[in-house]
Structures are given as C-alpha cells and as structure tokens.
C-alpha positions in Angstrom: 217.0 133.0 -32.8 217.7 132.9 -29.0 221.7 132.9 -29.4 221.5 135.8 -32.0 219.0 137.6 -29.6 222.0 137.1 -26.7 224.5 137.7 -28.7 223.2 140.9 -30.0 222.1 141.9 -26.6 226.0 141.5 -25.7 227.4 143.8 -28.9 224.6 146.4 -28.1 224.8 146.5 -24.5 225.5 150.1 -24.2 222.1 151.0 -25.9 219.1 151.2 -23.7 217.0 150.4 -26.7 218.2 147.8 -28.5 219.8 145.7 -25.8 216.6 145.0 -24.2 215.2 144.0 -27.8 217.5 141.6 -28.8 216.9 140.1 -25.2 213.0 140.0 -26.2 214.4 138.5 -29.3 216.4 136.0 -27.3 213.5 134.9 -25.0 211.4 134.6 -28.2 213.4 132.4 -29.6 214.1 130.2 -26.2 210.5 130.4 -25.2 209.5 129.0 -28.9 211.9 125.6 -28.4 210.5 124.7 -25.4 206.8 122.4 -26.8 209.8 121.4 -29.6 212.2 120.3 -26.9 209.2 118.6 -24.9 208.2 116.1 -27.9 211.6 114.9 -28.5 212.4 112.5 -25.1 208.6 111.1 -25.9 209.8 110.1 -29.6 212.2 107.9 -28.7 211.6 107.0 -24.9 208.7 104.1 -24.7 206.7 103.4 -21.3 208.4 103.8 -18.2 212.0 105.1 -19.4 209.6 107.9 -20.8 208.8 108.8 -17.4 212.0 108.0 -16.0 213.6 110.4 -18.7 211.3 113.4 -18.6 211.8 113.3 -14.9 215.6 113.4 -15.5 215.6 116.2 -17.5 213.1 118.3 -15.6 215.6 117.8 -12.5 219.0 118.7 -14.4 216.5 121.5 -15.8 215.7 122.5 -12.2 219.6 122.3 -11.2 221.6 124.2 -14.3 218.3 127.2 -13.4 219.6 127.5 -10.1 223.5 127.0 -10.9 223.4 129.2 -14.3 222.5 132.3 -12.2 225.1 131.9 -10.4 227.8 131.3 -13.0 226.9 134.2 -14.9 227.2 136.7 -12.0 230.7 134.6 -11.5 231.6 134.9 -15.3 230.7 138.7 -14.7 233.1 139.3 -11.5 235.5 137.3 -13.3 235.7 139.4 -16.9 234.2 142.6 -15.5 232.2 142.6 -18.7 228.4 141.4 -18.7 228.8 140.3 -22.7 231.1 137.3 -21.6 227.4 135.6 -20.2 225.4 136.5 -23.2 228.0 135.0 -25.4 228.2 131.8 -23.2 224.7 131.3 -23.4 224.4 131.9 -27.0 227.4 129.7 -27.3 225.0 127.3 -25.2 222.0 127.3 -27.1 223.9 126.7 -30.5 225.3 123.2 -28.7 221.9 122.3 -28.0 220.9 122.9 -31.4 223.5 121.0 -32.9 222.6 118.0 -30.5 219.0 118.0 -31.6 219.9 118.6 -35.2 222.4 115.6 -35.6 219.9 113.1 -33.9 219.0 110.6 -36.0 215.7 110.5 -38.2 215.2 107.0 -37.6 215.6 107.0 -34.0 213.3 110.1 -33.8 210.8 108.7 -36.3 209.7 104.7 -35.0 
C-alpha cells in the first residue's frame, strides 16, 4: 500500500488533490508495517542477540532517516523531476516486502 501510495503520488503530481492523497495513502500503508516490522527481529532473535539486533536496526533506522532526506533532494537536483524519489522509495518498500515475504516459516515460527 505505501509503494502504490508513492507511486501514485509521483504519476499525479501535478494535482493538488490527489497527490497529497496518495501520500496519505502511502503513510497509511508505511505507518501500518511498522508493530509488523517490530515482531519479526524478536521471532527469531533469542536473549541477548535480541537486544543486540533491535539496537542494530534502530541505529541503521536512525542513519538511512537522516541520509534518505538527503538523497532524495540529490535524486531531485539530479533528474529535475520530484517523481524519480517517489518511485525509488516505492521501488524501496517493495524490496523490503519481498525480504520479509521470502523469510522462512520455520525460522519465523520456533
């Protein structure tokens, strides 16, 4: 839901109405991963390495919030379009979604 809410917000970004609804649509779908994306670490991470791991990812977390504003406003100057972003973070979420969706129910499920 969050890549088709960026992506749509990059086709319709000459509308003042529906570009800012398919980012609500987009933030809808991101903000609904995030309890989901919190479980995961904690299903297959045991004792310390769970709080080794969900320290790791908070920190990479903290670092690709503070580099992907930055690479967007590059990706911006660079094509002189601002649908080049959406369409790299849409492409982004749909990685993620593959990654978590090819994980292994019996790695997930001990």
């Amino acid at each position: 839901m969050g890549a088709v809410g960026f992506s749509l917000s990059a086709v319709w970004n000459g509308s003042t109405a529906l570009s800012p609804t398919a980012l609500s649509i987009a933030a809808a779908g991101v903000l609904t991963c995030a309890p989901l994306f919190w479980s995961l670490p904690t299903a297959f991470l045991s004792g310390t390495a769970t709080a080794a791991g969900l320290a790791m990812i908070n920190s990479v977390g903290n670092l690709v919030g503070f580099v992907s504003s930055y690479m967007i406003g590059a990706l911006k100057d660079a094509t002189g379009s601002a649908s080049i972003p959406m369409h790299v973070l849409a492409f982004s979420l749909v990685v993620g979604a593959a990654a978590v969706l090819t994980t292994k129910k019996h790695i997930v499920n001990r």
